[in-house]
mmCIF file as gemmi writes it, N, C-alpha and C atoms, coordinates in Angstrom:
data_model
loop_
_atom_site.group_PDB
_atom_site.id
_atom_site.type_symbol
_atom_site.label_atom_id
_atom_site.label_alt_id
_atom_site.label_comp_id
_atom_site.label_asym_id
_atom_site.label_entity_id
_atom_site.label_seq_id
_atom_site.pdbx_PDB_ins_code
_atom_site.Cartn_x
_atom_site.Cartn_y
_atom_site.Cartn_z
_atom_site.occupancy
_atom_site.B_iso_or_equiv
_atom_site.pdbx_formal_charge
_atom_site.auth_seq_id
_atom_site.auth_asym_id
_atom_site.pdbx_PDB_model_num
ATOM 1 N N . UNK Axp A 1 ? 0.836 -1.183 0 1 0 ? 1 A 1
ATOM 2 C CA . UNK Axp A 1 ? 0 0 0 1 0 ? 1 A 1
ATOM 3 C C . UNK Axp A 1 ? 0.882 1.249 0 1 0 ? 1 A 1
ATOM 4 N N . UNK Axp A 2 ? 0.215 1.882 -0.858 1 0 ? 2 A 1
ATOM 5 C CA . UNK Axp A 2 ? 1.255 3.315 -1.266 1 0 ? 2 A 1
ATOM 6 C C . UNK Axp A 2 ? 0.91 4.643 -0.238 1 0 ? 2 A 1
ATOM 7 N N . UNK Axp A 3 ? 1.61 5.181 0.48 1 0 ? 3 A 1
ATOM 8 C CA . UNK Axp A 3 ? 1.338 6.144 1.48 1 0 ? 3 A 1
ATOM 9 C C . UNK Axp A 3 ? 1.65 7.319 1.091 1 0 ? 3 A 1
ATOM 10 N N . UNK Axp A 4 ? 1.141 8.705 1.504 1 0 ? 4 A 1
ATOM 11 C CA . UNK Axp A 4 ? 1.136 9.861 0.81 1 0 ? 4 A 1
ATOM 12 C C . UNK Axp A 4 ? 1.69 10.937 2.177 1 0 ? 4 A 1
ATOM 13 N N . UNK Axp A 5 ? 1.98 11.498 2.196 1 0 ? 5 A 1
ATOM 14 C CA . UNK Axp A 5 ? 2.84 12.767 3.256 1 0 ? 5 A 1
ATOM 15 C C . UNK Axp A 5 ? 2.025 14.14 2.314 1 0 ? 5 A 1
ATOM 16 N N . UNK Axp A 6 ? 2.067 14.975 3.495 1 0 ? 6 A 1
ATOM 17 C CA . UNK Axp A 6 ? 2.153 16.38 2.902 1 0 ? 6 A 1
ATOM 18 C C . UNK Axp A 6 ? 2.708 16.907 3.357 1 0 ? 6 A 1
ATOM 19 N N . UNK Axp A 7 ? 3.871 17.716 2.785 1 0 ? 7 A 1
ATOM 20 C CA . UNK Axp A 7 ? 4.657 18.912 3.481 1 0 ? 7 A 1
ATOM 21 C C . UNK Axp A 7 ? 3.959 20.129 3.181 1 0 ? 7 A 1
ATOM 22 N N . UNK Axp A 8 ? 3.924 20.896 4.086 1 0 ? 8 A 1
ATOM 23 C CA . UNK Axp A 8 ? 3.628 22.431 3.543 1 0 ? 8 A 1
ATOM 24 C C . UNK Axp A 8 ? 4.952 23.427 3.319 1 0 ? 8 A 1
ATOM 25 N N . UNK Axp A 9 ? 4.591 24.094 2.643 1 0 ? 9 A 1
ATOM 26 C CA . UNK Axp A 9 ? 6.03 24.914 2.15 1 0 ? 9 A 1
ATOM 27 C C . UNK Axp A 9 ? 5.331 26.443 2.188 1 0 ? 9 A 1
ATOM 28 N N . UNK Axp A 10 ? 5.338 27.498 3.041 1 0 ? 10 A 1
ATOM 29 C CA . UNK Axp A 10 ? 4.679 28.763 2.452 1 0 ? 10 A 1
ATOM 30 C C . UNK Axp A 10 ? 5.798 29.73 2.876 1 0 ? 10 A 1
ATOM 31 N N . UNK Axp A 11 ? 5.867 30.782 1.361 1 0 ? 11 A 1
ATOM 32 C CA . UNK Axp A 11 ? 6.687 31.541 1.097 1 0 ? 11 A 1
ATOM 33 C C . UNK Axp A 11 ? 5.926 33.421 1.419 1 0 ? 11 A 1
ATOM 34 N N . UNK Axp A 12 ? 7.105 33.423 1.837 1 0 ? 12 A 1
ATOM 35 C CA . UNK Axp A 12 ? 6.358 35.037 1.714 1 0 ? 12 A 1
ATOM 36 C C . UNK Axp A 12 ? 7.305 36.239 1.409 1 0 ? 12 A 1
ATOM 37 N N . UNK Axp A 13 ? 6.786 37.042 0.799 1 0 ? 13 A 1
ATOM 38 C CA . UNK Axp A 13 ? 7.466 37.906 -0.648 1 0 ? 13 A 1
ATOM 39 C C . UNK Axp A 13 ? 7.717 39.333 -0.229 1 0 ? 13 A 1
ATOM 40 N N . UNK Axp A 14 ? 8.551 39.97 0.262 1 0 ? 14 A 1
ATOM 41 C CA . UNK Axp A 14 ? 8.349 41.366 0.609 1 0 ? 14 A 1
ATOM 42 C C . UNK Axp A 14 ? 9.294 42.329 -0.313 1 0 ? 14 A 1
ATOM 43 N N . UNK Axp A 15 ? 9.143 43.212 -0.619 1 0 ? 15 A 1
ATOM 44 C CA . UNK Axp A 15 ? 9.765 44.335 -1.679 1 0 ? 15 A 1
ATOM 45 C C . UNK Axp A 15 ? 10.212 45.86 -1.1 1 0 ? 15 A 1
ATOM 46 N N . UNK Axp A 16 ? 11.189 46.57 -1.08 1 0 ? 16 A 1
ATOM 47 C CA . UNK Axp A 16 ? 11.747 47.215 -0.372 1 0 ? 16 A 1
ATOM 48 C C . UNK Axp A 16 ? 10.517 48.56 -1.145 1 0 ? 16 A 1
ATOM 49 N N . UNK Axp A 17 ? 10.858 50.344 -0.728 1 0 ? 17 A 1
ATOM 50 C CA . UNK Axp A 17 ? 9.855 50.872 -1.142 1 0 ? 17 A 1
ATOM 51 C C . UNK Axp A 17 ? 10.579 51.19 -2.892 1 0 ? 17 A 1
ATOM 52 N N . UNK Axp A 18 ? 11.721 50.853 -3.211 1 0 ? 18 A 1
ATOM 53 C CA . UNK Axp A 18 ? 12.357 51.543 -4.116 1 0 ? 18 A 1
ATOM 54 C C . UNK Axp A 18 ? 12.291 50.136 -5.599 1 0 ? 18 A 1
ATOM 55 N N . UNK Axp A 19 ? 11.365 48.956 -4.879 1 0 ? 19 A 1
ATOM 56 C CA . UNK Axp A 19 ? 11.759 47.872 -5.585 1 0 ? 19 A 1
ATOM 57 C C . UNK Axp A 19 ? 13.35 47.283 -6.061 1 0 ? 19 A 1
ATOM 58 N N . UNK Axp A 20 ? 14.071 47.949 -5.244 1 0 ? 20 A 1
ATOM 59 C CA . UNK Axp A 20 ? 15.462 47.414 -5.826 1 0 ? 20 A 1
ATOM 60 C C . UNK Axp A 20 ? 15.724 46.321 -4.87 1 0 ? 20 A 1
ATOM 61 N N . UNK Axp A 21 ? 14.902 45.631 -3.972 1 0 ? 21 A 1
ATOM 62 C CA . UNK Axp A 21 ? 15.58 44.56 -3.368 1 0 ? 21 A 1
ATOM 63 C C . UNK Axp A 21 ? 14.515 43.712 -2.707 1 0 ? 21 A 1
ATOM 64 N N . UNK Axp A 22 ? 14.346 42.563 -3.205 1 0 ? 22 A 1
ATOM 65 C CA . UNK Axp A 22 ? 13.114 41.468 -2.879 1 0 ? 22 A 1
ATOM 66 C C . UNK Axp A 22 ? 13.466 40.565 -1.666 1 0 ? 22 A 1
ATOM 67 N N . UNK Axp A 23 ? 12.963 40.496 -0.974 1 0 ? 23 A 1
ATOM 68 C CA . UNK Axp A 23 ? 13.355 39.617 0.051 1 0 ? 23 A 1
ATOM 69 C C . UNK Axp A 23 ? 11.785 38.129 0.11 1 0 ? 23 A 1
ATOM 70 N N . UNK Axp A 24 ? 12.985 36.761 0.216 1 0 ? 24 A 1
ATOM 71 C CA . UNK Axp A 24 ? 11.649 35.857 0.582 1 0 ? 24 A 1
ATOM 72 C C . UNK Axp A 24 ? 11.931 35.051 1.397 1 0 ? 24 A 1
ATOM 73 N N . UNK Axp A 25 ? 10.966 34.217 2.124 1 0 ? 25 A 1
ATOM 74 C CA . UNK Axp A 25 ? 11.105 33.631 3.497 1 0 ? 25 A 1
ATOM 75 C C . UNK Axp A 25 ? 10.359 32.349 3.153 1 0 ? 25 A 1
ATOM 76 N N . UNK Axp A 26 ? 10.751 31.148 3.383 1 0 ? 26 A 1
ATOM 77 C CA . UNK Axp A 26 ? 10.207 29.736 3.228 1 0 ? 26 A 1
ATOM 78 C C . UNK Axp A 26 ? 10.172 29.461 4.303 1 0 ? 26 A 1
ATOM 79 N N . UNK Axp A 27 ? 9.073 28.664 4.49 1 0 ? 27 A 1
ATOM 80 C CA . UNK Axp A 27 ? 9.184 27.75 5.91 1 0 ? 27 A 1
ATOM 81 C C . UNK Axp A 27 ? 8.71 26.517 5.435 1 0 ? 27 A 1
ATOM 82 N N . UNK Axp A 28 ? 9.25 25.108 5.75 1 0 ? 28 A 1
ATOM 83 C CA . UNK Axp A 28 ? 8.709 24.353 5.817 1 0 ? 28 A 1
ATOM 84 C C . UNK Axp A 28 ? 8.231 23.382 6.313 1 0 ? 28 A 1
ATOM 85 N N . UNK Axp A 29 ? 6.885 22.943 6.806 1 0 ? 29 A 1
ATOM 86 C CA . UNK Axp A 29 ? 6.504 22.789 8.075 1 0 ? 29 A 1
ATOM 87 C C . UNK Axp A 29 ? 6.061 21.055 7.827 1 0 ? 29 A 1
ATOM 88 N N . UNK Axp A 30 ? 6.984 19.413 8.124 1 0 ? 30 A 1
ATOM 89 C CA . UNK Axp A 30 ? 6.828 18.398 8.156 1 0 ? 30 A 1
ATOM 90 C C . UNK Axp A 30 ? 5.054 18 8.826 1 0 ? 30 A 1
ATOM 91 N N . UNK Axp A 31 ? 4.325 16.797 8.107 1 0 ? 31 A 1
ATOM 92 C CA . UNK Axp A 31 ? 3.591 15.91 8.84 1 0 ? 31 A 1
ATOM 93 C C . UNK Axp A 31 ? 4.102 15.998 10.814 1 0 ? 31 A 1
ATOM 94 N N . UNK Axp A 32 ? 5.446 16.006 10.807 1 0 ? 32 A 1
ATOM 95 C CA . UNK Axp A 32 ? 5.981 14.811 11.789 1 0 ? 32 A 1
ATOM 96 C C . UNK Axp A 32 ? 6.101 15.981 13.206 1 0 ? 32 A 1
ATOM 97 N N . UNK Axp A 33 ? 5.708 17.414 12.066 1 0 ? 33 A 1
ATOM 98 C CA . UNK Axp A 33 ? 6.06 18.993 13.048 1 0 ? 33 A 1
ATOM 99 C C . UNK Axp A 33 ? 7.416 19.358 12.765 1 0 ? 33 A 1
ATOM 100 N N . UNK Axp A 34 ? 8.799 18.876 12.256 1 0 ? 34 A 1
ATOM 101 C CA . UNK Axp A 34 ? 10.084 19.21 11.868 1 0 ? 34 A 1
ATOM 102 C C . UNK Axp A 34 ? 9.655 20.882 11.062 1 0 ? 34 A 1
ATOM 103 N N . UNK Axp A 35 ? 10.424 21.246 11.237 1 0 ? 35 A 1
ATOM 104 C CA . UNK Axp A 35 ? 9.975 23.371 10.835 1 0 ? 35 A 1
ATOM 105 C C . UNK Axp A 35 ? 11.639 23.53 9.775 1 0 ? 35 A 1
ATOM 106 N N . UNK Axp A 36 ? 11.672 23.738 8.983 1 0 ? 36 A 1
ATOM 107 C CA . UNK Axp A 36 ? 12.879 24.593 8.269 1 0 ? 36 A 1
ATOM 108 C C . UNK Axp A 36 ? 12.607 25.907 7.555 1 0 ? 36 A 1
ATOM 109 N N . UNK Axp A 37 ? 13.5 27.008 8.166 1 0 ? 37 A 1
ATOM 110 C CA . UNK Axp A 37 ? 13.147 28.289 7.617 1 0 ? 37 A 1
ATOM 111 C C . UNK Axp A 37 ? 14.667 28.498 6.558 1 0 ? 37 A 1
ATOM 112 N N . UNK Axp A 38 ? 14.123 29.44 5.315 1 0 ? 38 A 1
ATOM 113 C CA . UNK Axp A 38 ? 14.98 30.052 4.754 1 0 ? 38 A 1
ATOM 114 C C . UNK Axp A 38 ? 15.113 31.201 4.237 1 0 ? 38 A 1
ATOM 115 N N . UNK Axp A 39 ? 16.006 31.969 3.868 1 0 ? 39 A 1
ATOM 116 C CA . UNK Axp A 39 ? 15.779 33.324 3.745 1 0 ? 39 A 1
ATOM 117 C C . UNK Axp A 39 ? 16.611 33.782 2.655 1 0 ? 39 A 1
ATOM 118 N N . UNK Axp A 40 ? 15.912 34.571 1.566 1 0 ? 40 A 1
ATOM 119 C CA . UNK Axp A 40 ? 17.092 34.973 0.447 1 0 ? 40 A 1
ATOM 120 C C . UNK Axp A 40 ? 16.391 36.177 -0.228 1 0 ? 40 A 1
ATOM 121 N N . UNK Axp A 41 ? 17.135 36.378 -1.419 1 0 ? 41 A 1
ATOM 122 C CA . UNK Axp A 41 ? 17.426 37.861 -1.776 1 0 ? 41 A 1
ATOM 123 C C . UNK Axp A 41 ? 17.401 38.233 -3.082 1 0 ? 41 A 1
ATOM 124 N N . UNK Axp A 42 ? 16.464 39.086 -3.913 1 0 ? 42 A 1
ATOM 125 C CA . UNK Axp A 42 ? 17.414 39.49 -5.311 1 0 ? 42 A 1
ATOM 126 C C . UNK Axp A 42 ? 17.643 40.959 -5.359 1 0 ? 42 A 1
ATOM 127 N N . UNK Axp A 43 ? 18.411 41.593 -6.025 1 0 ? 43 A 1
ATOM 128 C CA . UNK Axp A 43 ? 18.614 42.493 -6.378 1 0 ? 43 A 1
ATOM 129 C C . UNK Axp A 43 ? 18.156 43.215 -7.504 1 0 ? 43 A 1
ATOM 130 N N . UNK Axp A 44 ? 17.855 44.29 -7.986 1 0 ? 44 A 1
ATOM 131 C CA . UNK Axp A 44 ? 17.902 44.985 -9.009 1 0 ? 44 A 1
ATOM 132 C C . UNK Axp A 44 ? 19.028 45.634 -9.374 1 0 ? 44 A 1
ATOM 133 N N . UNK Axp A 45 ? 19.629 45.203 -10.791 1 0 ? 45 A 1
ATOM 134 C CA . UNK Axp A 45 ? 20.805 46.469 -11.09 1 0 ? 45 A 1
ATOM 135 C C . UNK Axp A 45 ? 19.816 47.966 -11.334 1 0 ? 45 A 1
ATOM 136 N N . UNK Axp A 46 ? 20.481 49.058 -10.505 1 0 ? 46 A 1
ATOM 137 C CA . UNK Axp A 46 ? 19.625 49.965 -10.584 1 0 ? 46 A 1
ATOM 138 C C . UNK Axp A 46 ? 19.547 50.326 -11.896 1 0 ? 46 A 1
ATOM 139 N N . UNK Axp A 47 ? 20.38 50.238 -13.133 1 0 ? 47 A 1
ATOM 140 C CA . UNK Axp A 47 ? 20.348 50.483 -14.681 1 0 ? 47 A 1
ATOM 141 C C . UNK Axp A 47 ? 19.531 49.773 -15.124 1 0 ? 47 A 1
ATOM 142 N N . UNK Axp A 48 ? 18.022 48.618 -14.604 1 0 ? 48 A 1
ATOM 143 C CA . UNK Axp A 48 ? 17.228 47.951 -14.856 1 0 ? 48 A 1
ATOM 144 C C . UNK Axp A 48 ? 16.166 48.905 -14.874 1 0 ? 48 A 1
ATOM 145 N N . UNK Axp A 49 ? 15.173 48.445 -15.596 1 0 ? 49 A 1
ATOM 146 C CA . UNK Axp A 49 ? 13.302 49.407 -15.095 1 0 ? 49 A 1
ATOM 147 C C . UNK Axp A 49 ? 12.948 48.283 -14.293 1 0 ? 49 A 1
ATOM 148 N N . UNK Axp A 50 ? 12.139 48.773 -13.028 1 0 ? 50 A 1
ATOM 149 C CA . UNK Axp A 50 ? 11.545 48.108 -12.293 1 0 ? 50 A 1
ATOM 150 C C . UNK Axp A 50 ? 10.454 46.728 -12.583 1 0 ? 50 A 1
ATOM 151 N N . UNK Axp A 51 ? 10.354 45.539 -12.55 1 0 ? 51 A 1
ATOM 152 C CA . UNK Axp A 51 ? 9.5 44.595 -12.712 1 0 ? 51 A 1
ATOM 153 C C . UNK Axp A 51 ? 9.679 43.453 -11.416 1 0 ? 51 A 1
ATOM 154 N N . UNK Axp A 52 ? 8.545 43.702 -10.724 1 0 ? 52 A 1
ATOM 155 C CA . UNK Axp A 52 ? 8.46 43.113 -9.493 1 0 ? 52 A 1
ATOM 156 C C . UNK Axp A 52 ? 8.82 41.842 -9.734 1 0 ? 52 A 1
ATOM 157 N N . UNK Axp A 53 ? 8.156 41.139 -10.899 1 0 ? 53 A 1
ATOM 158 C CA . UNK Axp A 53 ? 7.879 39.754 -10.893 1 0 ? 53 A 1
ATOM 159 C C . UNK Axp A 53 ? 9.275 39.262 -10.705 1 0 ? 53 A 1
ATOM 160 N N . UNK Axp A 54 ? 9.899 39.393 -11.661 1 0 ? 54 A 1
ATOM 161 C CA . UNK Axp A 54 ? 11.583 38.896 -11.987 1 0 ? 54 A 1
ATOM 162 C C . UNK Axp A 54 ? 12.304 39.198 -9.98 1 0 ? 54 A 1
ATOM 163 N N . UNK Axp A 55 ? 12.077 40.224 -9.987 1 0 ? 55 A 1
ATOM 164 C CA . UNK Axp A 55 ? 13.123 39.646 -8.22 1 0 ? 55 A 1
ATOM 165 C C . UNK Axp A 55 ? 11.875 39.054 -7.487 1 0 ? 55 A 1
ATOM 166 N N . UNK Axp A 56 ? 10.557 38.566 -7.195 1 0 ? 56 A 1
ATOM 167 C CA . UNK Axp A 56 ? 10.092 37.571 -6.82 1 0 ? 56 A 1
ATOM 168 C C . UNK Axp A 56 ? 10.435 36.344 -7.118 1 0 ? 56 A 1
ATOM 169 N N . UNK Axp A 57 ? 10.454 35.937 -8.371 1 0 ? 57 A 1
ATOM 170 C CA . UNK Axp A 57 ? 10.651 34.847 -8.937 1 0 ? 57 A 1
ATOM 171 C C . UNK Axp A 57 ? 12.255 34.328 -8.649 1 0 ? 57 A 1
ATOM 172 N N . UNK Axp A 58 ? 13.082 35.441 -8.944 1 0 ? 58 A 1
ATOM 173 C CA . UNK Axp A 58 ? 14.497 35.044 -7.867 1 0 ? 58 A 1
ATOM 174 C C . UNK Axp A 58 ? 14.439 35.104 -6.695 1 0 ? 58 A 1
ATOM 175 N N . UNK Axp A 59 ? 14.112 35.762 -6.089 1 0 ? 59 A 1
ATOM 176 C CA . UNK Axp A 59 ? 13.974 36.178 -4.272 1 0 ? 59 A 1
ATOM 177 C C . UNK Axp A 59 ? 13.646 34.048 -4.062 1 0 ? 59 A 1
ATOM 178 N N . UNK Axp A 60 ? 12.336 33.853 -4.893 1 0 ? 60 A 1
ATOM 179 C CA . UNK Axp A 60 ? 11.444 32.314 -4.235 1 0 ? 60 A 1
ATOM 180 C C . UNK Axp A 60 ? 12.172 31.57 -4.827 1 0 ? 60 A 1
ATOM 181 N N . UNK Axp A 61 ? 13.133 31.903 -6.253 1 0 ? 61 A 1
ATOM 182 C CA . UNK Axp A 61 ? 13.966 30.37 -6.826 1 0 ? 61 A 1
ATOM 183 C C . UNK Axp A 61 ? 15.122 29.91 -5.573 1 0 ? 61 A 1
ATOM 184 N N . UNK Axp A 62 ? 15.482 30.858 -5.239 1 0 ? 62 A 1
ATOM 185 C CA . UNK Axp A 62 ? 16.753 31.045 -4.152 1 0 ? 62 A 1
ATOM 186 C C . UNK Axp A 62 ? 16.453 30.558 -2.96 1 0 ? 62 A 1
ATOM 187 N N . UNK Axp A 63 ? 15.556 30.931 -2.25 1 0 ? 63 A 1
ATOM 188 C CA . UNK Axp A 63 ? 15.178 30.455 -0.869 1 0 ? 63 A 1
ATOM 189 C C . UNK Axp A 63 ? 14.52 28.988 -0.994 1 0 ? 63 A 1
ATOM 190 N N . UNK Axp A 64 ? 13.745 28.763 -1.891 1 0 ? 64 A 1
ATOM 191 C CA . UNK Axp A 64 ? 14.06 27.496 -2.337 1 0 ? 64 A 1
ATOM 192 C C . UNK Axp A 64 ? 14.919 25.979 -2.645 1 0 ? 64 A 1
ATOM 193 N N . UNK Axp A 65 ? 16.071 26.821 -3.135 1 0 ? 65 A 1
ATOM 194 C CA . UNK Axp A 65 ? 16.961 26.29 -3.38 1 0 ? 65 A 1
ATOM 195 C C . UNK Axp A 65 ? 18.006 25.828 -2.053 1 0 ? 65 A 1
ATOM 196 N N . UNK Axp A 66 ? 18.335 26.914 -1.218 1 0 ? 66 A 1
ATOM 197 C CA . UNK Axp A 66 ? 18.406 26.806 0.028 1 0 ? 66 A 1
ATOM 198 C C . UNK Axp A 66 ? 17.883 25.868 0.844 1 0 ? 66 A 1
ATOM 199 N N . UNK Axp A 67 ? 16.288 25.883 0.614 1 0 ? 67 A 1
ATOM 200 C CA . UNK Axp A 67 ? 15.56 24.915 1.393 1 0 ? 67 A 1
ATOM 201 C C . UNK Axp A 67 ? 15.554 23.479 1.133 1 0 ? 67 A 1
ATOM 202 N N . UNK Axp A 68 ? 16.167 23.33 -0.348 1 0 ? 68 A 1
ATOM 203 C CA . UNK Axp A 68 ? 16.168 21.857 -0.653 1 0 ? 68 A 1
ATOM 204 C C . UNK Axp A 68 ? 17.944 21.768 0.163 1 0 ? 68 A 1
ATOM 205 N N . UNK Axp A 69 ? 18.71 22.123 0.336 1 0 ? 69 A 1
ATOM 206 C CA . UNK Axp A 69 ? 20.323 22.141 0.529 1 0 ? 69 A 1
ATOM 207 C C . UNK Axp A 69 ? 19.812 21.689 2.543 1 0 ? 69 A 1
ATOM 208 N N . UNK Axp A 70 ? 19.265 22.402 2.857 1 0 ? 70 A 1
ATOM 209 C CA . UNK Axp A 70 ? 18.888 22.389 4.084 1 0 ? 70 A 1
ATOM 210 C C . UNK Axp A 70 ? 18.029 20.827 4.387 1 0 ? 70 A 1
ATOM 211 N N . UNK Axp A 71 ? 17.493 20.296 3.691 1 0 ? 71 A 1
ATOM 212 C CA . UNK Axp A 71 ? 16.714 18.853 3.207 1 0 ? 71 A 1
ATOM 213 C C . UNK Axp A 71 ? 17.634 18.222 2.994 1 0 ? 71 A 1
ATOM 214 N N . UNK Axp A 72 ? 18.72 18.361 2.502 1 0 ? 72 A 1
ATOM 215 C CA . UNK Axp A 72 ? 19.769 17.293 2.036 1 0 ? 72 A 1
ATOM 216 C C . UNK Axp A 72 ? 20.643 17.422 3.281 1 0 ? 72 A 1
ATOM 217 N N . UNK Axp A 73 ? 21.194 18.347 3.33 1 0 ? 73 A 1
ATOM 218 C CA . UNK Axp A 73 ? 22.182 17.905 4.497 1 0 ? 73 A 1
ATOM 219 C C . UNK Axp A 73 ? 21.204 16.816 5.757 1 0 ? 73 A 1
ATOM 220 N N . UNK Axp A 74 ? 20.243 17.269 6.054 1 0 ? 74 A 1
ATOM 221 C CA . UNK Axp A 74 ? 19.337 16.692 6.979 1 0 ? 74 A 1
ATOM 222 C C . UNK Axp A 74 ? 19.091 15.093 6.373 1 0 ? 74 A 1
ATOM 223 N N . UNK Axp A 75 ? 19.101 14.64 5.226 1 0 ? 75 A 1
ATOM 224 C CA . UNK Axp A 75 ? 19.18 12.937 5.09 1 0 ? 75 A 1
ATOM 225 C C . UNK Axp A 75 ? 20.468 12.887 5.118 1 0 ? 75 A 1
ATOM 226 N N . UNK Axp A 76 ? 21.564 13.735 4.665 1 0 ? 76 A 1
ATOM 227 C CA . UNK Axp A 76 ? 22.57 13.044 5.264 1 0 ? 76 A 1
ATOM 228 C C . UNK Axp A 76 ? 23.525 12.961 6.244 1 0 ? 76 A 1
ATOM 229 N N . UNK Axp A 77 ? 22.92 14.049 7.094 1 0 ? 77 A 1
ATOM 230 C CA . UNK Axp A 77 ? 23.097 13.464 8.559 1 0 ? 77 A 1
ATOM 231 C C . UNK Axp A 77 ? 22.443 12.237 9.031 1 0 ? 77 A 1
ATOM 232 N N . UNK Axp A 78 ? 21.234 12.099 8.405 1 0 ? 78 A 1
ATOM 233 C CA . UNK Axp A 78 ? 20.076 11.016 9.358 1 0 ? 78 A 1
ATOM 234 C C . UNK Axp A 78 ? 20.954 9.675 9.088 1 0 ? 78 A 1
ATOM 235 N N . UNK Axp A 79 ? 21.479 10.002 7.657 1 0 ? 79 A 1
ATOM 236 C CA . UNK Axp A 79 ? 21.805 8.372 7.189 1 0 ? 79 A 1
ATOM 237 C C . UNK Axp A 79 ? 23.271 8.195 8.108 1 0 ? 79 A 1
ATOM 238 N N . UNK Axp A 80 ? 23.985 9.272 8.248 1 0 ? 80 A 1
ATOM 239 C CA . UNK Axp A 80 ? 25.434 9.493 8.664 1 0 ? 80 A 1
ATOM 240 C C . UNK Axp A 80 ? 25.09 8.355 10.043 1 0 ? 80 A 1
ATOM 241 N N . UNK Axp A 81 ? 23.977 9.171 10.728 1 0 ? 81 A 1
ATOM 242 C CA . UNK Axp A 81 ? 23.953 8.491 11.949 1 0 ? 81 A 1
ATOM 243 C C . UNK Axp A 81 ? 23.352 6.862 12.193 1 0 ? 81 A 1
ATOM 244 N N . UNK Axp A 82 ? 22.446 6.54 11.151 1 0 ? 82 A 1
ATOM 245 C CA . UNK Axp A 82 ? 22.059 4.996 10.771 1 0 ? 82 A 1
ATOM 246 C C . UNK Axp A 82 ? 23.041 3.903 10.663 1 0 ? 82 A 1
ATOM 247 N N . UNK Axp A 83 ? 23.684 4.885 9.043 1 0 ? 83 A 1
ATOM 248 C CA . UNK Axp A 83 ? 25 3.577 9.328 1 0 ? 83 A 1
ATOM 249 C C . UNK Axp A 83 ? 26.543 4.105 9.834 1 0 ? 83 A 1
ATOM 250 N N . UNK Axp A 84 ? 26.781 4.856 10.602 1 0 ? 84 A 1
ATOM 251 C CA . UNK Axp A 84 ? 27.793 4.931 11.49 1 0 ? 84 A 1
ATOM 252 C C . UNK Axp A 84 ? 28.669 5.377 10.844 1 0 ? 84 A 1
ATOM 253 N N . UNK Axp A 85 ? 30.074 5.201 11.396 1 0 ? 85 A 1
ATOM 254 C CA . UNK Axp A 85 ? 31.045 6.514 10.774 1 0 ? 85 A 1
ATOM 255 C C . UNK Axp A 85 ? 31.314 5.287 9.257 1 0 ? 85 A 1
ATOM 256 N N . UNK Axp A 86 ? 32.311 6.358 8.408 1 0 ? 86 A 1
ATOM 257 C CA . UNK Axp A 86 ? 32.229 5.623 6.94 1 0 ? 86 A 1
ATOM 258 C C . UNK Axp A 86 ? 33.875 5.309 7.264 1 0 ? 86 A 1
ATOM 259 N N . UNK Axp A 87 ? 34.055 3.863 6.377 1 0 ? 87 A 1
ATOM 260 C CA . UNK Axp A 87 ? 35.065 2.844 6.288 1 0 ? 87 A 1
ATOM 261 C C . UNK Axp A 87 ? 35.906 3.178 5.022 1 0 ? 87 A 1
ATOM 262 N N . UNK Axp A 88 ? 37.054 3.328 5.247 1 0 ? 88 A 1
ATOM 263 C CA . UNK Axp A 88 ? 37.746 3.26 4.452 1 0 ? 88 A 1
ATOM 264 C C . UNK Axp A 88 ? 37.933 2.116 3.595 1 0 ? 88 A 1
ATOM 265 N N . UNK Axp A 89 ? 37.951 1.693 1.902 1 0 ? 89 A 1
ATOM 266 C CA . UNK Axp A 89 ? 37.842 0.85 1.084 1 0 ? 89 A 1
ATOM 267 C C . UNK Axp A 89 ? 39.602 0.554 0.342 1 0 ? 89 A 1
């Protein structure tokens, strides 16, 4: 029998008043209650015209990306500690 999980993941998007700097915040909140937060950034070159979307869409690719790095180290600690220190071959 095939079993299903839900993680929740909610991001939230804030924009400075000048739009030159996007900030976003992930959290992601396990079935099991485990919480991981992340936090990242885009910039505008100020020689750009303003378009919100583009530093959202980086601000959330980034903190994202983060959040999966933050997921990985975390299986491989879990596994680190399962099968014990690693053997030289």
């Amino acid at each position: 029998m095939e079993t299903t999980k839900e993680w929740t993941v909610s991001i939230s998007i804030s924009e400075d008043d000048t739009d030159s700097r996007t900030a976003a915040r992930a959290v992601l909140t396990t079935e099991s209650g485990r919480r991981h937060e992340s936090v990242a950034y885009a910039r505008r070159n100020p020689d750009d015209r303003p378009v919100p979307e583009i530093g959202d869409e980086l601000a959330a690719g980034r903190v994202l990306a983060d959040l999966a790095d933050k997921l990985i180290g975390d299986a491989s600690g879990d596994i680190a500690q399962l099968t014990g220190p690693a053997r030289a071959r």
